[in-house]
Each structure stands twice: as structure tokens, then as C-alpha cells.
mmCIF file of the N, C-alpha and C atoms, coordinates in Angstrom:
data_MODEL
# 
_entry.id   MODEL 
# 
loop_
_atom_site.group_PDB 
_atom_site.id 
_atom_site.type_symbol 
_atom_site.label_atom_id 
_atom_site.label_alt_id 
_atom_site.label_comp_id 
_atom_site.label_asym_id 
_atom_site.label_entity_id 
_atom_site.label_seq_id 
_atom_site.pdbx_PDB_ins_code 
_atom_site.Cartn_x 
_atom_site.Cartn_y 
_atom_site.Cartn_z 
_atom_site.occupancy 
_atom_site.B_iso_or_equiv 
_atom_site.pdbx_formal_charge 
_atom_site.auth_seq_id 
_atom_site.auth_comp_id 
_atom_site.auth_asym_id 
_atom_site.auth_atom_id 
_atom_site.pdbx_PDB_model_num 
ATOM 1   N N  . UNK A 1 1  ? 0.842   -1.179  0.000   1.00 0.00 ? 1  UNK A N  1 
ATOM 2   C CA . UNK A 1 1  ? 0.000   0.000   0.000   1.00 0.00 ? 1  UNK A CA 1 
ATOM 3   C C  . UNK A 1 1  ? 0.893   1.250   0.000   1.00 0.00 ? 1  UNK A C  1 
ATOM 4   N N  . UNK A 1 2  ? 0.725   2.020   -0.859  1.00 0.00 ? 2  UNK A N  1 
ATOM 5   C CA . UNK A 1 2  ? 1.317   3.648   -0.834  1.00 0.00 ? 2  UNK A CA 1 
ATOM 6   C C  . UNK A 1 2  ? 0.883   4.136   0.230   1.00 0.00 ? 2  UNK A C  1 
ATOM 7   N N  . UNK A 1 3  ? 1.567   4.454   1.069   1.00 0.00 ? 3  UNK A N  1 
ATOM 8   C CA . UNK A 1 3  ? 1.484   5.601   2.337   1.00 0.00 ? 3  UNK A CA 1 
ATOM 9   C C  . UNK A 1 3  ? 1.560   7.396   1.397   1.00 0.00 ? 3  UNK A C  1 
ATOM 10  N N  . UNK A 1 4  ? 0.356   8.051   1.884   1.00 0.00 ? 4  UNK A N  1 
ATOM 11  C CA . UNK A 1 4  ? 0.209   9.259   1.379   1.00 0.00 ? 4  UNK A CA 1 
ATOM 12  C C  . UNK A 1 4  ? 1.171   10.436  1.721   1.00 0.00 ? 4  UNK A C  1 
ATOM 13  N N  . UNK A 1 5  ? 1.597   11.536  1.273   1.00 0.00 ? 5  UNK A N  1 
ATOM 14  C CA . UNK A 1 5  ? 2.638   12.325  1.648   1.00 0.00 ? 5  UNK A CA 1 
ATOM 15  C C  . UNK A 1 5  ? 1.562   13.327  2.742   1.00 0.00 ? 5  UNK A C  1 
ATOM 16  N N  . UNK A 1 6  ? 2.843   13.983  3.495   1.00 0.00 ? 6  UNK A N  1 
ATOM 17  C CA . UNK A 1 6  ? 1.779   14.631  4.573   1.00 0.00 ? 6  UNK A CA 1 
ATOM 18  C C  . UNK A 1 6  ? 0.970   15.295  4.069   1.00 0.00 ? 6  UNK A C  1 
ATOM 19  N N  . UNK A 1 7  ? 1.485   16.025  2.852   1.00 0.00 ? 7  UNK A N  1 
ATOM 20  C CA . UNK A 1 7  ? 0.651   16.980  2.353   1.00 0.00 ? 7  UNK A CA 1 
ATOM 21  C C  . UNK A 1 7  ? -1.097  16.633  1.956   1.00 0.00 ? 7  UNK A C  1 
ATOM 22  N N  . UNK A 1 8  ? -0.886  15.240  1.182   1.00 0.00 ? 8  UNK A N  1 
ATOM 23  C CA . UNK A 1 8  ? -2.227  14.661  1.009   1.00 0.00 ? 8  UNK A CA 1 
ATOM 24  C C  . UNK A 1 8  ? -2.543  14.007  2.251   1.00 0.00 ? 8  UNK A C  1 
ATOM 25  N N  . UNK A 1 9  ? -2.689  13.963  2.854   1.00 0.00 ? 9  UNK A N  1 
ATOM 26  C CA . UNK A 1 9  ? -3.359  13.526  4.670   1.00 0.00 ? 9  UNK A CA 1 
ATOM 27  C C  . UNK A 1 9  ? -3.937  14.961  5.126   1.00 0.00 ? 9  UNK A C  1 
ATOM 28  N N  . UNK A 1 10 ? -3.248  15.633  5.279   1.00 0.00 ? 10 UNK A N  1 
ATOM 29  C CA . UNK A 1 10 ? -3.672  16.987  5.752   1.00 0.00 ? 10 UNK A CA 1 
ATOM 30  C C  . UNK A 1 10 ? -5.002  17.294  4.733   1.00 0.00 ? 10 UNK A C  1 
ATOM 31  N N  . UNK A 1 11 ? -4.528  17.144  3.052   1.00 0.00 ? 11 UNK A N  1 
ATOM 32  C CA . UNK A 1 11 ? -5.601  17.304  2.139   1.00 0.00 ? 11 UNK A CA 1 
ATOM 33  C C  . UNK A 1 11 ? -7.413  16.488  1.939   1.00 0.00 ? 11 UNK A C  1 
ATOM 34  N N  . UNK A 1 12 ? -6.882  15.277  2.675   1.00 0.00 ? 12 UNK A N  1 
ATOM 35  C CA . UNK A 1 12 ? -8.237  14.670  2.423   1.00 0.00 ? 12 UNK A CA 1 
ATOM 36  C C  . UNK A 1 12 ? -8.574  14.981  3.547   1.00 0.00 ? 12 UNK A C  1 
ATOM 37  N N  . UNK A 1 13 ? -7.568  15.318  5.111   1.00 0.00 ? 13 UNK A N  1 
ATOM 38  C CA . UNK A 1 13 ? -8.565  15.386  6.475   1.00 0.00 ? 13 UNK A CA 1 
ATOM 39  C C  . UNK A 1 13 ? -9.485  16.955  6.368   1.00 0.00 ? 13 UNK A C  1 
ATOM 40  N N  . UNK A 1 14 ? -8.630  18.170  5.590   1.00 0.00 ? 14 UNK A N  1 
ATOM 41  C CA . UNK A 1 14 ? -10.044 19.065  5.292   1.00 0.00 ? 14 UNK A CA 1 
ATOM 42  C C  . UNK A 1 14 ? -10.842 18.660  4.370   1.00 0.00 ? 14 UNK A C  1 
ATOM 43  N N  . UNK A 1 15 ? -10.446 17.968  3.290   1.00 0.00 ? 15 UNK A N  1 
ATOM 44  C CA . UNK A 1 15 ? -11.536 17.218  2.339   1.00 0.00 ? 15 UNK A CA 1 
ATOM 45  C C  . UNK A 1 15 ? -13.164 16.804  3.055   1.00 0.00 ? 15 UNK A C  1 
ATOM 46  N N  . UNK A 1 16 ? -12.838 15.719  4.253   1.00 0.00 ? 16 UNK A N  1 
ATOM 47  C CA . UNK A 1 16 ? -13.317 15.105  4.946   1.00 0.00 ? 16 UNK A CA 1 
ATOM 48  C C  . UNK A 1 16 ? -13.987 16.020  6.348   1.00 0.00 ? 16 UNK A C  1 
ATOM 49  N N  . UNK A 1 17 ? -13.338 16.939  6.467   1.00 0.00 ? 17 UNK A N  1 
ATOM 50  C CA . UNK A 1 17 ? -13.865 17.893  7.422   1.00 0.00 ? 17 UNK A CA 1 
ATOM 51  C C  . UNK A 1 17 ? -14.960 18.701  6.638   1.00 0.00 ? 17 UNK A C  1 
ATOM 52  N N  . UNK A 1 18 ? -14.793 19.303  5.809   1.00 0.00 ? 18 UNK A N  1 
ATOM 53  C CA . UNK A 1 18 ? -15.463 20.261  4.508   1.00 0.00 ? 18 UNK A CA 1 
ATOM 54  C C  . UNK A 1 18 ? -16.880 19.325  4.112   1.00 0.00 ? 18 UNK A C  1 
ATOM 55  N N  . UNK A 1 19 ? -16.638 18.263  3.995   1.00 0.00 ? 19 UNK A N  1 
ATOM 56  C CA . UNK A 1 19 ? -17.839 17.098  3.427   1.00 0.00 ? 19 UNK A CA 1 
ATOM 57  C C  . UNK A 1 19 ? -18.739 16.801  4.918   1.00 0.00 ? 19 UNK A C  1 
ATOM 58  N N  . UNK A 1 20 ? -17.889 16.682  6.129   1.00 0.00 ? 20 UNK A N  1 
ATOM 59  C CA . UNK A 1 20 ? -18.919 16.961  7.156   1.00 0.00 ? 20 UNK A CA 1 
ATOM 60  C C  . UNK A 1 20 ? -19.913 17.905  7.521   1.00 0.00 ? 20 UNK A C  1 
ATOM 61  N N  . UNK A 1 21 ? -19.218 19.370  7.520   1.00 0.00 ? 21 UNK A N  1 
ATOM 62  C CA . UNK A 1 21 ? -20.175 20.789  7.440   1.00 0.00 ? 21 UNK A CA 1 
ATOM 63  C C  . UNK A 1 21 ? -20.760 20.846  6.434   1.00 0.00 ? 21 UNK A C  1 
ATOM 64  N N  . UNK A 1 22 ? -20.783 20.023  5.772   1.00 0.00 ? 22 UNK A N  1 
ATOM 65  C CA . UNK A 1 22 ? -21.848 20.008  4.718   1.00 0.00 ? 22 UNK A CA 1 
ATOM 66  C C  . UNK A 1 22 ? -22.852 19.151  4.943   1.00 0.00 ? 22 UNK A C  1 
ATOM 67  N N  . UNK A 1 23 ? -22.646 18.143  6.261   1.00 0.00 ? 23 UNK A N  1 
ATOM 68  C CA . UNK A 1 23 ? -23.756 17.347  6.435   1.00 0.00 ? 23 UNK A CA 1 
ATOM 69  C C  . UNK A 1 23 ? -24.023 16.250  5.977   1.00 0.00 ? 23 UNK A C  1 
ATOM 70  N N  . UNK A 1 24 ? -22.164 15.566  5.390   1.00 0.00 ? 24 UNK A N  1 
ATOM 71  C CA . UNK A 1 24 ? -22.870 14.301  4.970   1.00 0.00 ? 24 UNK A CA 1 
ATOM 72  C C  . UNK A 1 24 ? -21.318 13.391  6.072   1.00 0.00 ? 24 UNK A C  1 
ATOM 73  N N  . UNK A 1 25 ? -21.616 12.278  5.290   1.00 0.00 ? 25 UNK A N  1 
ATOM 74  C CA . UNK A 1 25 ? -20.485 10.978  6.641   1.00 0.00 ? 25 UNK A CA 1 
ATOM 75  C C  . UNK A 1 25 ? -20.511 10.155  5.577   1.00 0.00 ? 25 UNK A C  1 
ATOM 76  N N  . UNK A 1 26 ? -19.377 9.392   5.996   1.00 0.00 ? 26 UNK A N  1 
ATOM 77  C CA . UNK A 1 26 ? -18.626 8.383   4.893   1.00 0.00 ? 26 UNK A CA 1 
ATOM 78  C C  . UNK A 1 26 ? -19.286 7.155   5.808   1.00 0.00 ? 26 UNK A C  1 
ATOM 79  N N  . UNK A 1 27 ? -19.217 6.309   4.912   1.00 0.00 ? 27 UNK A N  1 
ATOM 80  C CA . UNK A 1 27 ? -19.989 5.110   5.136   1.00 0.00 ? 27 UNK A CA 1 
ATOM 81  C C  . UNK A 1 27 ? -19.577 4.015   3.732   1.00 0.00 ? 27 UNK A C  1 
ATOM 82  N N  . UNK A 1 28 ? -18.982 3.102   4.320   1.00 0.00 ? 28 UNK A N  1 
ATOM 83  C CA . UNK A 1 28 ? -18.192 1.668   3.528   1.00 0.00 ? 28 UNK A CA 1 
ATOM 84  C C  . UNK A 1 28 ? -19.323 0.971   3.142   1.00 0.00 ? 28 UNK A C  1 
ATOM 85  N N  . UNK A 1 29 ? -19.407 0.352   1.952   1.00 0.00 ? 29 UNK A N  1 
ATOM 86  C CA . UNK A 1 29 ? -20.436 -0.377  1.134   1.00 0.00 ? 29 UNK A CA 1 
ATOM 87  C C  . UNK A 1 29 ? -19.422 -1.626  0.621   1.00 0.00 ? 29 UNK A C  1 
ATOM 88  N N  . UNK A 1 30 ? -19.739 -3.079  0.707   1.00 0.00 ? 30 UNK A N  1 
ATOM 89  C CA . UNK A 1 30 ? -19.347 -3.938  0.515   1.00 0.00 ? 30 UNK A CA 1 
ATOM 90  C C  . UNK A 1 30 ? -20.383 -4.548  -0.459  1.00 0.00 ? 30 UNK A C  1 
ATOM 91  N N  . UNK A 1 31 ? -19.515 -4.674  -1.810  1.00 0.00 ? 31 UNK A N  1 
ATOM 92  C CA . UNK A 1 31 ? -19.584 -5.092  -2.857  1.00 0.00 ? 31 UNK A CA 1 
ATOM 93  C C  . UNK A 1 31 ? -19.083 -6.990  -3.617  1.00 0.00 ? 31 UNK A C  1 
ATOM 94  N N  . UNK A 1 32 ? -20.230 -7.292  -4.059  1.00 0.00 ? 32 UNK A N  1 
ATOM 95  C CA . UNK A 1 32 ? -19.651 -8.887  -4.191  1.00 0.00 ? 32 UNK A CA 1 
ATOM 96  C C  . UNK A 1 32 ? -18.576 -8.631  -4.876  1.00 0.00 ? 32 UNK A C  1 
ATOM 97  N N  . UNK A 1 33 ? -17.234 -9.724  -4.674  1.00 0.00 ? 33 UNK A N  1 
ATOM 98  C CA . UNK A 1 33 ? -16.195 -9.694  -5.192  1.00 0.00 ? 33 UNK A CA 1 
ATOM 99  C C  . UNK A 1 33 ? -16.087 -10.665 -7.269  1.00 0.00 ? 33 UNK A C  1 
ATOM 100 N N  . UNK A 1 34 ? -15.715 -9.494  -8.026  1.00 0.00 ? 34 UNK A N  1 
ATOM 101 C CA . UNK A 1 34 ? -16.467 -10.137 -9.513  1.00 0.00 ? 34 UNK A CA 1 
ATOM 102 C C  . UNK A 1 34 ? -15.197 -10.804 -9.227  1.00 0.00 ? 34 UNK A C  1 
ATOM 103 N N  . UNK A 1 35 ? -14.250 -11.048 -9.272  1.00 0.00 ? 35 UNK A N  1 
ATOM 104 C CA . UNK A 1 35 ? -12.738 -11.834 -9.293  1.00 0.00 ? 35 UNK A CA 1 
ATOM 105 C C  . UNK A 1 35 ? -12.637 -13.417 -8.719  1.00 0.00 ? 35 UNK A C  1 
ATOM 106 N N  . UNK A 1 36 ? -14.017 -13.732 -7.726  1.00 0.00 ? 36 UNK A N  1 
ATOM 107 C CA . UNK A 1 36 ? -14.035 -14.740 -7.138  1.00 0.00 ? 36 UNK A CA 1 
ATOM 108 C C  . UNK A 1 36 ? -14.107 -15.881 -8.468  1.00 0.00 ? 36 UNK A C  1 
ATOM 109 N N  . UNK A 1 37 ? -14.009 -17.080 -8.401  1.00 0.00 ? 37 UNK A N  1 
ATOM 110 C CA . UNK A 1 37 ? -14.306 -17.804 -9.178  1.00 0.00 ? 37 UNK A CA 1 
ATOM 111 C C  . UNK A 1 37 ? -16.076 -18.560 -9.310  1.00 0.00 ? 37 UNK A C  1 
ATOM 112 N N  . UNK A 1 38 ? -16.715 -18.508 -10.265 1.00 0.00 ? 38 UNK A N  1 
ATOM 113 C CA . UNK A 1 38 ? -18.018 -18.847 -9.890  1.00 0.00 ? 38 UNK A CA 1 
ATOM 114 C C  . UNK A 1 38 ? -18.472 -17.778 -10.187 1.00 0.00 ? 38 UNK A C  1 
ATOM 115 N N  . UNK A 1 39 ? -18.145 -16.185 -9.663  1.00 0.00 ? 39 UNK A N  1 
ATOM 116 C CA . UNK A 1 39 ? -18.974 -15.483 -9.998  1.00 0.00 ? 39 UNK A CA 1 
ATOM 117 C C  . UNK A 1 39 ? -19.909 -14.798 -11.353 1.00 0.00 ? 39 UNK A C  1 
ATOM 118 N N  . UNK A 1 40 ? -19.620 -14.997 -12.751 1.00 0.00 ? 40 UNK A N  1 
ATOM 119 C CA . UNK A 1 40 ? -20.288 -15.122 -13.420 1.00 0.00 ? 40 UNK A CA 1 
ATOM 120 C C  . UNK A 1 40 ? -21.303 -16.072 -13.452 1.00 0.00 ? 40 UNK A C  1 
ATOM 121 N N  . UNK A 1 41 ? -20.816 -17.652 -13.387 1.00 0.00 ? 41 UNK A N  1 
ATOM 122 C CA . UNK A 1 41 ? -21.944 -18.563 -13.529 1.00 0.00 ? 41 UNK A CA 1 
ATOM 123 C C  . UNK A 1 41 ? -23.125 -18.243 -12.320 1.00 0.00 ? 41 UNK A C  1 
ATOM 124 N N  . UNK A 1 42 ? -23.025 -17.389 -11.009 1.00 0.00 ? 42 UNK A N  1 
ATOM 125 C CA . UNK A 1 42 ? -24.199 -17.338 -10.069 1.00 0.00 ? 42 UNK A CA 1 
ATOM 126 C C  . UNK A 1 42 ? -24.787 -16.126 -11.037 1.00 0.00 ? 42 UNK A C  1 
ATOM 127 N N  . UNK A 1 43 ? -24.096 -15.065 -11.372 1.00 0.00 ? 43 UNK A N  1 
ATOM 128 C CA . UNK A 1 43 ? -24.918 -13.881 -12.364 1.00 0.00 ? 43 UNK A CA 1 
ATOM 129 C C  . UNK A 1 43 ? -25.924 -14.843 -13.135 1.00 0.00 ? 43 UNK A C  1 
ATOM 130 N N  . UNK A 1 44 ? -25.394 -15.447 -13.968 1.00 0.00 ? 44 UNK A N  1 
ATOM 131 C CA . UNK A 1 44 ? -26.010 -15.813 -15.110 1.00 0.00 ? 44 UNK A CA 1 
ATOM 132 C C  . UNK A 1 44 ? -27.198 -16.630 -14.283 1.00 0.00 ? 44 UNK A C  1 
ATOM 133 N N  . UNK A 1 45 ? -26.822 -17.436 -13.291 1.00 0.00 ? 45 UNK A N  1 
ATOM 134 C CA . UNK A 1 45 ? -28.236 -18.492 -12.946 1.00 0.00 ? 45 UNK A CA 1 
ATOM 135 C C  . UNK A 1 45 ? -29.018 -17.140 -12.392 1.00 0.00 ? 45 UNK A C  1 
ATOM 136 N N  . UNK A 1 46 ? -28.818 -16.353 -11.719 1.00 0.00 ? 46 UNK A N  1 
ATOM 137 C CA . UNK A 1 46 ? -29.782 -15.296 -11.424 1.00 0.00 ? 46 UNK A CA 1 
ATOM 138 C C  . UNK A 1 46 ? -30.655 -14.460 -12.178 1.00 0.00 ? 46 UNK A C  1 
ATOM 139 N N  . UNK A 1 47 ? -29.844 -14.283 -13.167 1.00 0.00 ? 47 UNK A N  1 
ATOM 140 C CA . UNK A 1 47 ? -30.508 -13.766 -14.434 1.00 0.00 ? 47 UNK A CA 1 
ATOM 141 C C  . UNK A 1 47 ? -31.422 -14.648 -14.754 1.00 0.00 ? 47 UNK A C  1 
ATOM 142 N N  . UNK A 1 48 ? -31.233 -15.735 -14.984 1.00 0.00 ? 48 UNK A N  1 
ATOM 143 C CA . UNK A 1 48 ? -32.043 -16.879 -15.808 1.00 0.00 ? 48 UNK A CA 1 
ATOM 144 C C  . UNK A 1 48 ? -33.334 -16.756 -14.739 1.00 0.00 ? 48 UNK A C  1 
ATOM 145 N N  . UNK A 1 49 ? -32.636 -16.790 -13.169 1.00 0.00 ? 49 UNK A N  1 
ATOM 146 C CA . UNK A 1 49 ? -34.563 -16.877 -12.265 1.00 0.00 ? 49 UNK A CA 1 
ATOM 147 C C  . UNK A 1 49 ? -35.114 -15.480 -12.457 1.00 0.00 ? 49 UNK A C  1 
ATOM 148 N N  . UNK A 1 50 ? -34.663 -14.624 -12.705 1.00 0.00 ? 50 UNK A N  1 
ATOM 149 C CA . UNK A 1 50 ? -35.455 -13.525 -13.440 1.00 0.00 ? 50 UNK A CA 1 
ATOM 150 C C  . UNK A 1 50 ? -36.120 -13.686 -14.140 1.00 0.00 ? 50 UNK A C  1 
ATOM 151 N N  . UNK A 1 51 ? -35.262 -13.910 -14.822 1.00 0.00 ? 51 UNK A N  1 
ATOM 152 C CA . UNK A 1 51 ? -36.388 -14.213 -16.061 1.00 0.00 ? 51 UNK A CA 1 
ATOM 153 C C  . UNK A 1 51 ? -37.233 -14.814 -16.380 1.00 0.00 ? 51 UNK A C  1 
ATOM 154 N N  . UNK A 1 52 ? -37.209 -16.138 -16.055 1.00 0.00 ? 52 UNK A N  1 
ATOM 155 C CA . UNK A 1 52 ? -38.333 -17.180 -15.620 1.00 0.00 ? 52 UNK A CA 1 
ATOM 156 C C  . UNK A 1 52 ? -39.598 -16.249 -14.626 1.00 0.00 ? 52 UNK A C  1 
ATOM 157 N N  . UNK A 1 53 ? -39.087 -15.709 -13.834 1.00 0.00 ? 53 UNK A N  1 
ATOM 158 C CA . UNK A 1 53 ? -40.478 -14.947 -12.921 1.00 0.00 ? 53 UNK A CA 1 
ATOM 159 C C  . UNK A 1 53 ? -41.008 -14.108 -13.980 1.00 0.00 ? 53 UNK A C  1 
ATOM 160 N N  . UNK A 1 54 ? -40.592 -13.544 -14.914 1.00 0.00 ? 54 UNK A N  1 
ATOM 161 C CA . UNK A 1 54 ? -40.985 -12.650 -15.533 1.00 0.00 ? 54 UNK A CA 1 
ATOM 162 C C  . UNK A 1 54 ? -41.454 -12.948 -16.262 1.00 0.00 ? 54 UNK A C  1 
ATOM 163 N N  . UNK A 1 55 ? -41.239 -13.707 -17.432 1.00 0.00 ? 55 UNK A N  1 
ATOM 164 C CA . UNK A 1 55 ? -41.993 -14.770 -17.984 1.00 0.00 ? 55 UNK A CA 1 
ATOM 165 C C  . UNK A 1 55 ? -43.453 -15.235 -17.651 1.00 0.00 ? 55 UNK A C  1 
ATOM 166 N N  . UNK A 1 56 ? -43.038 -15.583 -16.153 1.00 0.00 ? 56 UNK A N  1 
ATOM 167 C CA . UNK A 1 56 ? -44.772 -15.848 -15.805 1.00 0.00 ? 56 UNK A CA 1 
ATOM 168 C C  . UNK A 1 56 ? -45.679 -15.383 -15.097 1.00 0.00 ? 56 UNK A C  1 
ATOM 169 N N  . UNK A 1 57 ? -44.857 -13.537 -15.061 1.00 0.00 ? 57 UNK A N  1 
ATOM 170 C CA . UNK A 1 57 ? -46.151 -13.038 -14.606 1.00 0.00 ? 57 UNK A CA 1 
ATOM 171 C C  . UNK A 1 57 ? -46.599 -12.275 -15.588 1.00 0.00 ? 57 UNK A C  1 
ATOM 172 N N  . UNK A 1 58 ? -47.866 -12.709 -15.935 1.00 0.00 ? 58 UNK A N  1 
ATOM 173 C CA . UNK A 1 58 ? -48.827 -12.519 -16.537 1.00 0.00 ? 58 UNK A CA 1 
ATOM 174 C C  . UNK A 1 58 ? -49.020 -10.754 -17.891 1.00 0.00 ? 58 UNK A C  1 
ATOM 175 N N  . UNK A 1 59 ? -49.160 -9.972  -15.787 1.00 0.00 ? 59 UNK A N  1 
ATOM 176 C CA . UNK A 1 59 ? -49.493 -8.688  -16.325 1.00 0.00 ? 59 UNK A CA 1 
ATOM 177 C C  . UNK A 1 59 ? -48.175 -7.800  -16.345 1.00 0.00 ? 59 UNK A C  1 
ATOM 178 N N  . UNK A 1 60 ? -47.035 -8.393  -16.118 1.00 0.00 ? 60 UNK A N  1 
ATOM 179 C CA . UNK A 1 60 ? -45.705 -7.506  -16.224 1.00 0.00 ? 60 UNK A CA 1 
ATOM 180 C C  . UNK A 1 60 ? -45.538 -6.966  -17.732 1.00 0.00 ? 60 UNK A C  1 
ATOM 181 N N  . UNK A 1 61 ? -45.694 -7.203  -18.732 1.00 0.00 ? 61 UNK A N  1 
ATOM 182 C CA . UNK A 1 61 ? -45.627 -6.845  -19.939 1.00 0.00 ? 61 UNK A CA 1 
ATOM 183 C C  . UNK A 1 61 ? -46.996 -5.446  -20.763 1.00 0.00 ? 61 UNK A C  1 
ATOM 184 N N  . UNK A 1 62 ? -48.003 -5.813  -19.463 1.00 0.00 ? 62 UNK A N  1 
ATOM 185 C CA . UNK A 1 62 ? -49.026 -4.956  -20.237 1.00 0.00 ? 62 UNK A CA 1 
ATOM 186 C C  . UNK A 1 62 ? -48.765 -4.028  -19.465 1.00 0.00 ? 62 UNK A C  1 
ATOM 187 N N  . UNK A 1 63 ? -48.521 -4.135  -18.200 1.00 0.00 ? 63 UNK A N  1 
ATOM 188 C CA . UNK A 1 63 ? -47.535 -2.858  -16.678 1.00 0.00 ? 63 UNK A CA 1 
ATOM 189 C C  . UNK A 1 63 ? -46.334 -2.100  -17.499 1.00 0.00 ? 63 UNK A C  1 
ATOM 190 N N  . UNK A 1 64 ? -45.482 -2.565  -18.326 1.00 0.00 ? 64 UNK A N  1 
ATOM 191 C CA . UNK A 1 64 ? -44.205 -2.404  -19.057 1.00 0.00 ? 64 UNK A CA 1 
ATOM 192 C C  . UNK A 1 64 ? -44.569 -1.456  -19.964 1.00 0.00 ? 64 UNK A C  1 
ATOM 193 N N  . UNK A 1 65 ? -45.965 -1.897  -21.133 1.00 0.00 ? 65 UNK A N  1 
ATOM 194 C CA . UNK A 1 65 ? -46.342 -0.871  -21.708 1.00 0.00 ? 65 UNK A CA 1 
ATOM 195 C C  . UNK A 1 65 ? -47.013 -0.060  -21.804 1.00 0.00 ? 65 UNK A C  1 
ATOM 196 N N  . UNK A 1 66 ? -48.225 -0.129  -20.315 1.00 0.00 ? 66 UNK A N  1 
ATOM 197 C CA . UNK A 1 66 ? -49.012 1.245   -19.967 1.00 0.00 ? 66 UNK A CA 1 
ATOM 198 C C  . UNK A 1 66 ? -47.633 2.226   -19.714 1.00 0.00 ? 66 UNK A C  1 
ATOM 199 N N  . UNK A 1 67 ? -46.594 1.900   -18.728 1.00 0.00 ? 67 UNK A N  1 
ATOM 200 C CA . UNK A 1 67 ? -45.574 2.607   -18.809 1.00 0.00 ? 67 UNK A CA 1 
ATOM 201 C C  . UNK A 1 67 ? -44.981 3.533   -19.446 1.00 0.00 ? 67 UNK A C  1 
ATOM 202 N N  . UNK A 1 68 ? -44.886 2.534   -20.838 1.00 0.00 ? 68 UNK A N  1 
ATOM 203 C CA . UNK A 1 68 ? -43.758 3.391   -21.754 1.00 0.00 ? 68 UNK A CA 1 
ATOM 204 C C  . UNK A 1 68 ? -44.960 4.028   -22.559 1.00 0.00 ? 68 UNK A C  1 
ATOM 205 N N  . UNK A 1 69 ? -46.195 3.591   -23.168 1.00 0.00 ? 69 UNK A N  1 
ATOM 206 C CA . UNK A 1 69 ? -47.143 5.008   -23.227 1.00 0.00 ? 69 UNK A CA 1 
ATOM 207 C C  . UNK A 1 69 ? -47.027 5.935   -22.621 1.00 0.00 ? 69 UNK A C  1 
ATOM 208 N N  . UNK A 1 70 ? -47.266 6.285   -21.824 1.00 0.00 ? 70 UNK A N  1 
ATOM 209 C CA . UNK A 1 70 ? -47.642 7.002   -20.530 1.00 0.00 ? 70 UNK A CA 1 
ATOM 210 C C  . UNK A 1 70 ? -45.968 7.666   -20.877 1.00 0.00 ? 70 UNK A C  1 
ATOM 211 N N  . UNK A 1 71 ? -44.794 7.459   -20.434 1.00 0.00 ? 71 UNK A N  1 
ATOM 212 C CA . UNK A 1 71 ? -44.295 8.014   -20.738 1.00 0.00 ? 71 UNK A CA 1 
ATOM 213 C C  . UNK A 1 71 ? -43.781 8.426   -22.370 1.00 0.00 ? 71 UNK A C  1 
ATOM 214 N N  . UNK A 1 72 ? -44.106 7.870   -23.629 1.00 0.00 ? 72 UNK A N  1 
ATOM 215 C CA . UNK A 1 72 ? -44.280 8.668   -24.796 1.00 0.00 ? 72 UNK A CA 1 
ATOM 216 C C  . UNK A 1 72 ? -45.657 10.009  -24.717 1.00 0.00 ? 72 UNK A C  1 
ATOM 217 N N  . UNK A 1 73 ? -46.310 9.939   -24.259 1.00 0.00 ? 73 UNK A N  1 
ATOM 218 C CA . UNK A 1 73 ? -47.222 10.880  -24.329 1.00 0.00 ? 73 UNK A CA 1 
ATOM 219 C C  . UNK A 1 73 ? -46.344 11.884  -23.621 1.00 0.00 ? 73 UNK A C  1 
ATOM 220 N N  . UNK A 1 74 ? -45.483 12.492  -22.660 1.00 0.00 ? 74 UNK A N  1 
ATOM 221 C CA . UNK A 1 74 ? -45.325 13.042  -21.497 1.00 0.00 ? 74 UNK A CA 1 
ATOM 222 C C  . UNK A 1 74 ? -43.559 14.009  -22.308 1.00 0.00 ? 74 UNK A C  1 
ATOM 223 N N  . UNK A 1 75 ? -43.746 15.168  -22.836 1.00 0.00 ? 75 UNK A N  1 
ATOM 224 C CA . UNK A 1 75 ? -42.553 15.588  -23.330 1.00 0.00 ? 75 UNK A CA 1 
ATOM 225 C C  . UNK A 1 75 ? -41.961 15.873  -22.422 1.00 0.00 ? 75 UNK A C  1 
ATOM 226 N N  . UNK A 1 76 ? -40.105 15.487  -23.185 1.00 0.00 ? 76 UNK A N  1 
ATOM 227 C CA . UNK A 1 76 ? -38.685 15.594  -22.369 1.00 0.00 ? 76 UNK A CA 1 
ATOM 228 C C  . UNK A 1 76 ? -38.546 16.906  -22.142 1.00 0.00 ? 76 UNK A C  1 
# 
């Protein structure tokens, strides 16, 4: 790991001070790892039970295109 020069420590701790008086907080989000092995083939089976649900519900497709009416009628 690169250790930061003082100068950038000092820089992200007002960074990080500046982003507080503004009212917000850092907060870590843990993300599945894509590098693991397997992880495409679970994407893909997930995708596939998607799709299968979707497939069989019924009114998802006529829901899909009251939608996109509804939004063609509605100018950008």
C-alpha cells in the first residue's frame, strides 16, 4: 500500500472535514467480489430466475407498456 505524503493527509482530512459541514459521513459499502471464481456462472443463474419470474407473470408486460405510453405521451 502507498502511504500518502503529509501533504495529502492533511488534504483529504479538510476534504473530509469540509464534506462533514456540509452534512454528509462516509460510510463503507461492501460489494460482491467479480474476481471470485463462480462469480459469473451465479450472475447468469440469477438472471435466468429472473427471467423465468418474468416470464410468468402474466401482467408484467401490459404494466411495461401502460408505462412506456404514458411516458411517450409526457414531453422531455
Amino acid at each position: 500500500m502507498i502511504m500518502p505524503t503529509p501533504e495529502q493527509a492533511r488534504s483529504g482530512t479538510r476534504r473530509r472535514t469540509s464534506l462533514r459541514a456540509a452534512g454528509l459521513r462516509p460510510v463503507q459499502i461492501w460489494v460482491p467480489d467479480t474476481t471470485r471464481p463462480g462469480f459469473a456462472d451465479e450472475c447468469h443463474r440469477q438472471s435466468l430466475t429472473v427471467a423465468r419470474a418474468d416470464n410468468a407473470d402474466e401482467g408484467l408486460l401490459e404494466l411495461l407498456d401502460d408505462v412506456l405510453a404514458d411516458l411517450e405521451d409526457k414531453p422531455i
